[in-house]
C-alpha positions in Angstrom: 28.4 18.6 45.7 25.4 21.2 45.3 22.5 20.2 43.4 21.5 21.9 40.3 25.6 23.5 40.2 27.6 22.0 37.5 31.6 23.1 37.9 33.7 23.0 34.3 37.1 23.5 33.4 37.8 24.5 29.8 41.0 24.1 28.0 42.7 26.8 29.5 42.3 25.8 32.9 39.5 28.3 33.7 36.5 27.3 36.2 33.5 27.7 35.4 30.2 27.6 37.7 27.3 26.8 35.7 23.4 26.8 36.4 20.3 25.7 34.5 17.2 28.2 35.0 13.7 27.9 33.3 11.3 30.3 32.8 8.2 31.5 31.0 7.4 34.2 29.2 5.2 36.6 30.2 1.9 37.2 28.6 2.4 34.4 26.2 -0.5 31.4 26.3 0.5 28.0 24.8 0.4 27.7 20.7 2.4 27.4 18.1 5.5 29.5 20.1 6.5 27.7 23.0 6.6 30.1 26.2 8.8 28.0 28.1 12.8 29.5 28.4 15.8 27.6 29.4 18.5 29.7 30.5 22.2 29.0 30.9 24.2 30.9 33.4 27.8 30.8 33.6 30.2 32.6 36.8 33.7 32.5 36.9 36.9 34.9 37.4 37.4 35.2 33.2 35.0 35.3 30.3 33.7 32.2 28.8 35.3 31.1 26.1 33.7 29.6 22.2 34.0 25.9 24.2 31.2 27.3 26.5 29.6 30.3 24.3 29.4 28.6 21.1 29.9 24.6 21.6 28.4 24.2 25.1 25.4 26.3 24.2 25.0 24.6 20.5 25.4 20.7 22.4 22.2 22.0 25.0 20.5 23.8 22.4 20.6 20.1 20.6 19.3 18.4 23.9 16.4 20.6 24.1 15.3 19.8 20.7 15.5 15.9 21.1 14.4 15.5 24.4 10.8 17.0 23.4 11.1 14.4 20.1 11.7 11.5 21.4 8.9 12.0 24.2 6.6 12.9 21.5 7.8 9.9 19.8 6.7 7.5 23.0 3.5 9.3 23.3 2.7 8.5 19.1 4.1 4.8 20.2 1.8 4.1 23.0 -1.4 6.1 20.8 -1.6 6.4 17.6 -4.6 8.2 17.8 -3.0 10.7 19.7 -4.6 14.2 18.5 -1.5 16.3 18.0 -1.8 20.0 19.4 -0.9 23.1 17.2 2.5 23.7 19.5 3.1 19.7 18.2 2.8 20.2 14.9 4.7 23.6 14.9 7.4 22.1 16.9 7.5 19.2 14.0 7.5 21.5 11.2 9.7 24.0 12.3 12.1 21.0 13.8 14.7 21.4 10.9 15.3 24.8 10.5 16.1 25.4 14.4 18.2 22.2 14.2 19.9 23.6 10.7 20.8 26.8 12.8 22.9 24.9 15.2 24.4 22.6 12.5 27.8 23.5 11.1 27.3 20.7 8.5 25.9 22.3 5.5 24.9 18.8 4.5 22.1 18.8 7.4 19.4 16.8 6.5 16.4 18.4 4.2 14.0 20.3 6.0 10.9 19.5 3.2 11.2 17.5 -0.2 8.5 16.7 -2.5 7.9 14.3 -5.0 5.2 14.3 -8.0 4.4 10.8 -9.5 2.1 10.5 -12.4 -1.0 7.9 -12.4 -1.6 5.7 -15.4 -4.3 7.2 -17.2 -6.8 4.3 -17.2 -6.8 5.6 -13.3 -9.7 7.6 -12.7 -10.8 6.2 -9.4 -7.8 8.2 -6.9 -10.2 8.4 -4.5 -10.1 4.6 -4.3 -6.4 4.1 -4.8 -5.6 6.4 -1.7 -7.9 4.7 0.5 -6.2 1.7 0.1 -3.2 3.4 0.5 -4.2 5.0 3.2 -5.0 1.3 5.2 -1.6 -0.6 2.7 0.8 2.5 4.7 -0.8 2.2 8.3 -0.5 -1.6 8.2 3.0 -0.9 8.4 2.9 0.2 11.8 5.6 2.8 11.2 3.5 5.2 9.5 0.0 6.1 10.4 -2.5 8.7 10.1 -1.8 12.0 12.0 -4.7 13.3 13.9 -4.7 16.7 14.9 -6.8 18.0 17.8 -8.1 21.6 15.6 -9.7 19.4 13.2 -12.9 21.1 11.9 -16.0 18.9 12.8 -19.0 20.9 12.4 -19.2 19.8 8.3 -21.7 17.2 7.2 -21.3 14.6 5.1 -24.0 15.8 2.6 -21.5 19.1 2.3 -18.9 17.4 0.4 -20.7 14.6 -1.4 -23.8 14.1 -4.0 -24.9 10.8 -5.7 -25.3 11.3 -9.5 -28.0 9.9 -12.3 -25.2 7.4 -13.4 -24.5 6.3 -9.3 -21.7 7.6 -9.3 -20.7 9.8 -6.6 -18.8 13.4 -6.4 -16.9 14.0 -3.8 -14.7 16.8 -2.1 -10.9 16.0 -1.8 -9.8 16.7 1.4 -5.8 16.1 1.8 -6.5 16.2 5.2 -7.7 12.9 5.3 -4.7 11.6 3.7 -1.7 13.5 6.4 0.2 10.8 8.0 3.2 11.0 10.2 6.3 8.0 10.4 7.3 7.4 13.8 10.4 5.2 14.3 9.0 3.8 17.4 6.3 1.4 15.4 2.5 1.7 17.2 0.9 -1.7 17.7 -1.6 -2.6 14.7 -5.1 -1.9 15.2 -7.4 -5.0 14.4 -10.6 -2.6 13.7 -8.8 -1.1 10.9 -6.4 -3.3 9.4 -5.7 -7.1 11.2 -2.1 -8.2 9.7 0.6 -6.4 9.1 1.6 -5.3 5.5 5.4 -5.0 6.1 6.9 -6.7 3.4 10.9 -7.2 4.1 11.8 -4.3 2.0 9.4 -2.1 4.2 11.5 -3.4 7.2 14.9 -2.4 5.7 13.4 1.0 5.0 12.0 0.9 8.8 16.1 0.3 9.6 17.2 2.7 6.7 15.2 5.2 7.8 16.5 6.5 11.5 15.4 7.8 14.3 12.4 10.8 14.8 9.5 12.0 12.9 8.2 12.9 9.9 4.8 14.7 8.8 3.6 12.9 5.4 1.2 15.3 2.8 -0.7 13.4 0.4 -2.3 15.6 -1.9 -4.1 14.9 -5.2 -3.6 17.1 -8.4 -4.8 17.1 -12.6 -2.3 16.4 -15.1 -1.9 20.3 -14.9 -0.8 20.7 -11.6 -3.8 22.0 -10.1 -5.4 20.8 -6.8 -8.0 18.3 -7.2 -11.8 19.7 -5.5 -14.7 17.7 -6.1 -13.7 14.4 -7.6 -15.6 11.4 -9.1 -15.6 8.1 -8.1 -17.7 4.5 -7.7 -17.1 4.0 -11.8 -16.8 0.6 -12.6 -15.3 0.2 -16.2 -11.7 -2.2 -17.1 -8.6 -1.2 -16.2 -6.4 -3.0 -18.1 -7.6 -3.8 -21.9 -5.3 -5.1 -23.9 -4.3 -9.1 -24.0 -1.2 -8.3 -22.0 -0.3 -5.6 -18.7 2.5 -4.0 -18.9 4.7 -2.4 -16.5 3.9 1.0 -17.3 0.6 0.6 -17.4 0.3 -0.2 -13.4 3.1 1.9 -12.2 3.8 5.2 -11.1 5.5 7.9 -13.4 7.6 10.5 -11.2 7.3 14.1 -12.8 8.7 15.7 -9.7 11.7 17.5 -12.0 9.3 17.9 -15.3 8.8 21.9 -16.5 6.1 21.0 -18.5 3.0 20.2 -16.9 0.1 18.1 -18.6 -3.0 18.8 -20.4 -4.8 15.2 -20.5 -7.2 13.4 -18.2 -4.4 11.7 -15.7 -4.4 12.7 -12.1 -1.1 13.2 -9.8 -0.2 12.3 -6.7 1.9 14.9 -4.3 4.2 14.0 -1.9 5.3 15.7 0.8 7.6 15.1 3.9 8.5 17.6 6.4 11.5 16.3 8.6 13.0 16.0 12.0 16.1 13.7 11.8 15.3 10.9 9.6 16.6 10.5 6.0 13.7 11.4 3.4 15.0 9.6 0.7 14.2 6.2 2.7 10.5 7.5 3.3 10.1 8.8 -0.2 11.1 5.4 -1.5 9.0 3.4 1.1 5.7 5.6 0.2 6.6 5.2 -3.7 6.4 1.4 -3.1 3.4 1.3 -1.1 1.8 3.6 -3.8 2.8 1.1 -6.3 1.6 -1.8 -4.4 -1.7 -0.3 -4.1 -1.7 0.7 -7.9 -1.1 -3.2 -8.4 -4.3 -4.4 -6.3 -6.5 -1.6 -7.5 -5.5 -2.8 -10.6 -6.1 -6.4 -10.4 -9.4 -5.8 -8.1 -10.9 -3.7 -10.9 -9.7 -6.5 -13.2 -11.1 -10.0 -11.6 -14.6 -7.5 -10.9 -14.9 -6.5 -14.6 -14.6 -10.3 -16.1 -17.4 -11.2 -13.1 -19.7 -9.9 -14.9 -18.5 -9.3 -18.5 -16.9 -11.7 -21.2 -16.3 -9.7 -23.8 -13.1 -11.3 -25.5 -10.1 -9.0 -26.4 -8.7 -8.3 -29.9 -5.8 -11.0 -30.1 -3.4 -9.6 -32.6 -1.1 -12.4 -34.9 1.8 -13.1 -33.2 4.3 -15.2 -35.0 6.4 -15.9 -31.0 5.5 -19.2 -30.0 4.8 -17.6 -26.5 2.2 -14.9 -27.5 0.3 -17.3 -30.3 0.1 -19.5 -26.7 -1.2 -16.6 -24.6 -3.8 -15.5 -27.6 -5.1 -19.5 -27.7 -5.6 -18.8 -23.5 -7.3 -15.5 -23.8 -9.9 -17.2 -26.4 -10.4 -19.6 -23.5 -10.4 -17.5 -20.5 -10.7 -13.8 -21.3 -8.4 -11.9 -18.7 -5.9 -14.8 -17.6 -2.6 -13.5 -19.8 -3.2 -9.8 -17.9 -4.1 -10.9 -14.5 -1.0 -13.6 -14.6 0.7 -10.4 -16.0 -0.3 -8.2 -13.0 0.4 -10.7 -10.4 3.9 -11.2 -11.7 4.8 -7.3 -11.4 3.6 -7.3 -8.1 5.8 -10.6 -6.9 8.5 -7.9 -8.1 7.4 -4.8 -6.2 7.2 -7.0 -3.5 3.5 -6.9 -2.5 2.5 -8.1 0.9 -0.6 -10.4 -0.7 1.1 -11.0 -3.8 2.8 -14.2 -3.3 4.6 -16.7 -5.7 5.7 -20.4 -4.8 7.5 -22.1 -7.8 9.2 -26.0 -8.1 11.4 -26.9 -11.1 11.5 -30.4 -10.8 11.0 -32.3 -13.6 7.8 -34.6 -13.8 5.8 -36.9 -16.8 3.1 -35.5 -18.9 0.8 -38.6 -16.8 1.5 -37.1 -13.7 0.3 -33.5 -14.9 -3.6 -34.0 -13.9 -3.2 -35.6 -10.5 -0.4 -33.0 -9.5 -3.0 -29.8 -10.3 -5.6 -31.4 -8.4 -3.5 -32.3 -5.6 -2.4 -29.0 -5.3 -5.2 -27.1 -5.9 -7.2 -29.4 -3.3 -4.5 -27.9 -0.8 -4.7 -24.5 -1.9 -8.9 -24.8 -2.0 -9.2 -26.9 1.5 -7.1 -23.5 3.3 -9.1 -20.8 1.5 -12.2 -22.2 2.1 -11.1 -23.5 5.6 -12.4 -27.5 5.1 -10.8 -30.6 5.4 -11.7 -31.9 2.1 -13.3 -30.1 -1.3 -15.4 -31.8 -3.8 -14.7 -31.1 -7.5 -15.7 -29.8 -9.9 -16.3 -26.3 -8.1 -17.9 -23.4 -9.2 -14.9 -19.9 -9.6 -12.6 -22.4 -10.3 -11.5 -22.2 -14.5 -9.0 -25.1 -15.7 -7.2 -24.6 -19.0 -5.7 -27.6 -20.7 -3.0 -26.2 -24.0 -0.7 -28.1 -26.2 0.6 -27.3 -29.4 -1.9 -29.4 -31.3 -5.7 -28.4 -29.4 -4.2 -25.1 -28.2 -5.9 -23.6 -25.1 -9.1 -25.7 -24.2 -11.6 -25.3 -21.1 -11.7 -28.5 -18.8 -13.1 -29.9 -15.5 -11.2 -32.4 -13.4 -12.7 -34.7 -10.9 -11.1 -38.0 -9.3 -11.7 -41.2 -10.9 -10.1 -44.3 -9.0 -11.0 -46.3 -12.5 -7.6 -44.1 -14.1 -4.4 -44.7 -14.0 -4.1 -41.4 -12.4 -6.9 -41.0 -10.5 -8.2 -38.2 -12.5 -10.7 -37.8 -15.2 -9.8 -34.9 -17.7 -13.2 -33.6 -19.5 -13.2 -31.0 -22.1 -16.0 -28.5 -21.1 -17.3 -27.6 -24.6 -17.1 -31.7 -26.5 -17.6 -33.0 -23.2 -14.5 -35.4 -24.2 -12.5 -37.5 -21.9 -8.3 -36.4 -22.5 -5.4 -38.1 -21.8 -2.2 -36.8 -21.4 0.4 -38.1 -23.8 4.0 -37.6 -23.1 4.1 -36.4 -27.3 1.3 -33.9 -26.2 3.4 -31.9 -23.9 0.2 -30.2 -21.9 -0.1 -27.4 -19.9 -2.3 -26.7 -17.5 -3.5 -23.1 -15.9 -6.0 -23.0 -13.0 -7.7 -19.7 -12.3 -9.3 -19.3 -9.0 -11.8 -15.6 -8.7 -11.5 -14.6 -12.3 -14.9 -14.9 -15.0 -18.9 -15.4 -14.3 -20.0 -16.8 -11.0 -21.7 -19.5 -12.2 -25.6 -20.7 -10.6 -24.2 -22.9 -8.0 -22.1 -21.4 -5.4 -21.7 -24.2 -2.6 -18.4 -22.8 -1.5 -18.1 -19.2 0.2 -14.8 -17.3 0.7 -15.2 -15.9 4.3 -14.3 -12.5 4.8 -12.2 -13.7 7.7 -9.5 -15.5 5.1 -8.5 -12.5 3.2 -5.5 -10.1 4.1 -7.3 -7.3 3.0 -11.0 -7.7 4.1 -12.4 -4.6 2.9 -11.0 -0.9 1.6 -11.5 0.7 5.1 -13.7 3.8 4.6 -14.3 5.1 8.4 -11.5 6.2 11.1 -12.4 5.8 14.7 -15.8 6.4 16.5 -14.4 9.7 17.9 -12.9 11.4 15.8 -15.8 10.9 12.2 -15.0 13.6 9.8 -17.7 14.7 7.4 -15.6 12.7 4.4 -15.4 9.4 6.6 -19.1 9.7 7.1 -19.9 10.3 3.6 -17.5 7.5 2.4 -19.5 5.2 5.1 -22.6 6.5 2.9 -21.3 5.3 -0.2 -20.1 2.2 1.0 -23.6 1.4 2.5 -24.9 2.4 -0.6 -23.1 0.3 -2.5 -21.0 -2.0 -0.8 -19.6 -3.8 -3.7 -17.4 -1.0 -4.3 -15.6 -1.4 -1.6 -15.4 -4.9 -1.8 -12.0 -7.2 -1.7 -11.9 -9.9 -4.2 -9.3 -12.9 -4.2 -7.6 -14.7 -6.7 -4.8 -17.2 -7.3 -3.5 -18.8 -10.4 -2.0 -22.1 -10.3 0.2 -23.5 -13.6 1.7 -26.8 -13.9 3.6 -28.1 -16.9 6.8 -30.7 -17.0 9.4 -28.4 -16.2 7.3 -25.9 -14.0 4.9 -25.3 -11.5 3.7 -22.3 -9.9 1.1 -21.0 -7.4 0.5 -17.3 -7.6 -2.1 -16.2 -5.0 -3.5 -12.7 -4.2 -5.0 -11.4 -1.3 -4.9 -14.8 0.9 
């Protein structure tokens, strides 16, 4: 019945008097060590025994660690912004090896683990890639960027950047910019920097996978050889994928994290590293390999549908005898790009990608009914996107391709025409022929929305408002502007295009099949 005395009886019947004390060390001002002392003092008739000593001191010693955690973990909750101070981050990175010290499990969780993944080689752009990253990871609400309250200000932005003859730009590469922590209290998402969220559901079984606590994120970029990555190139504007088909390996990561050998050609790497409190690293490891590989996807598929805005050039088809490929050569012919982007969009459905999204129906329809069921549907998809109650066809960005096995893969327009059966009026763009569908013909149809030349008339606008992604986010908040944000803003007025979000879907519909695949809606 006295405050602040705690009375314990251990298994031999002993007393025990215990008290709590705290103190501060002299001479000591508040860093990285933390000054403050909490002392345990026990009083009774016989010496303490190893349930006091060594358990009772190990179960406190435990307490003191979390208790500082989780408040941390509110604070992060309530501001993400939050500028951690240097006793913070010491606290964080030396959390596991004062927790491994009391641990008699010698499977304690890892203190630091570090994975390497390889970028494909038509990558030359990182800079880009982990910007969008950077905005893909912090959608998620669980894991944002960690500001730290040393941060060096007094660097301009004309320190670390220079525009070249080419306009291109050189950069530094700051890993700074790219340090992020996961908190398993999720902050609230911040509409200035990214408006919707980009948890997919396998993000929110890693959010449950993961545990309780924190974890520091380092991003860093290296060279094929394992050196760091200084000044750094970026705005280039060439193709990323070139041949008639994408493959999965050539949009995905390559982990080299156990590889002796290091490289000697042009491909950069990506370092990750996570130093942990109590959560399991695995979980985070896999969650920032996905959002690395749905970022890989976009960049991809952005760098795509821009190249074929303002090029045409027609890929080498090579002779296929499968029935498939001879199919997909006749629709490259026709619409130079389509087989790779439909390629693209399919591997990120897989991932899955959080503006990457596939509807499919199986039912079986007539070959008559082919026409009127992809403009019915693509008056849906069109009437959304461009936020109207009803669209006028033919419209510019939108690209129709009619194939059978007789005409292969032709370009058409569609409008509505009450004189046919149908209601719709099939014209072949290059004859300018009317076509009927003839259940003998068998036709397939591919709409492509956002991919080829813009063409002179542009009545319809996509607002920036109707895309998930709006832009690749360059700045960070008002109070806190490093010299690389700055200089990013720079580029980005500069040339705004390259930081531009383009939008896409692809809409197919045959007999047996159809199937809406949209991107970035």
């Amino acid at each position: 019945n006295r405050r602040g005395i705690f009375a314990y009886k251990d298994e031999s019947d002993n007393v025990f008097y215990m008290t709590l004390r705290h103190y501060k060390t002299p001479e000591t001002e508040d860093g990285e060590h933390n000054p403050n002392i909490v002392e345990l003092q026990v009083h009774g008739l016989t010496k303490p025994g190893p349930s006091i000593t060594d358990q009772l001191a190990r179960l406190l010693q435990k307490k003191l660690l979390l208790l500082p955690l989780d408040a941390l973990s509110t604070v992060l909750k309530k501001n993400p912004y939050y500028q951690l101070l240097p006793a913070d981050v010491a606290f964080l990175t030396q959390f596991q090896s004062a927790w491994k010290s009391l641990e008699q499990d010698i499977d304690a969780m890892s203190e630091c683990s570090t994975k390497v993944y390889e970028l494909p080689v038509q990558m030359q752009d990182p800079i880009m890639l982990l910007l969008m990253f950077r905005q893909n990871i912090s959608g998620s609400t669980f894991i944002q960027h960690l500001h730290e309250s040393t941060e060096d200000k007094s660097a301009r932005s004309t320190d670390i950047m220079q525009k070249e003859l080419n306009g291109c730009y050189k950069i530094q590469f700051l890993p700074k910019e790219f340090l992020f922590y996961f908190n398993s209290s999720p902050s609230q998402l911040d509409p200035n920097y990214q408006p919707l969220t980009t948890l997919t559901e396998k993000g929110r079984l890693f959010s449950r996978q993961a545990g309780s606590g924190i974890a520091i994120i380092h991003i860093n970029l290296l060279r094929s050889n394992g050196e760091e990555v200084g000044q750094i190139h970026t705005g280039e504007t060439g193709p990323a994928i070139t041949n008639l088909h994408a493959s999965k390996s050539d949009i995905s990561l390559i982990d080299v994290t156990d590889e002796k050998t290091l490289g000697s050609g042009e491909s950069f790497r990506i370092s990750v590293k996570i130093i942990n409190t109590t959560v399991d690293v695995d979980v985070l490891h896999k969650w920032v390999h996905l959002s690395l590989s749905q970022v890989l996807v976009a960049w991809n598929v952005e760098r795509h549908l821009k190249w074929h805005k303002s090029n045409s050039t027609k890929r080498e088809t090579p002779h296929c005898l499968n029935q498939e490929q001879q199919k997909m050569n006749s629709i490259e012919k026709s619409m130079p790009g389509l087989p790779a982007l439909m390629d693209m969009l399919n591997i990120g459905v897989e991932l899955p990608h959080p503006t990457i999204i596939k509807v499919c129906s199986d039912k079986m329809i007539r070959s008559t009914l082919l026409a009127s069921t992809l403009l019915a549907h693509l008056s849906v998809v069109l009437c959304a996107i461009f936020n109207q109650k009803a669209i006028s066809f033919p419209i510019d960005d939108v690209h129709i391709i009619r194939y059978t096995d007789y005409q292969k893969a032709i370009k058409v327009t569609m409008c509505s025409d009450n004189t046919k059966g149908n209601g719709v009026r099939v014209v072949s763009t290059k004859k300018k022929k009317n076509l009927k569908d003839k259940p003998t013909d068998n036709p397939e149809y591919f709409c492509v929305f956002g991919l080829g030349k813009r063409g002179e008339q542009r009545p319809h606008r996509v607002q920036a408002s109707q895309l998930f992604f709006q832009d690749i986010n360059a700045g960070r908040p008002a109070s806190e502007e490093s010299a690389f944000s700055q200089a990013l803003m720079a580029i980005k007025k500069s040339n705004p295009s390259l930081f531009e979000r383009g939008l896409a879907f692809v809409l197919t519909v045959s007999r047996r099949r159809r199937s809406l695949i949209t991107f970035n809606v």
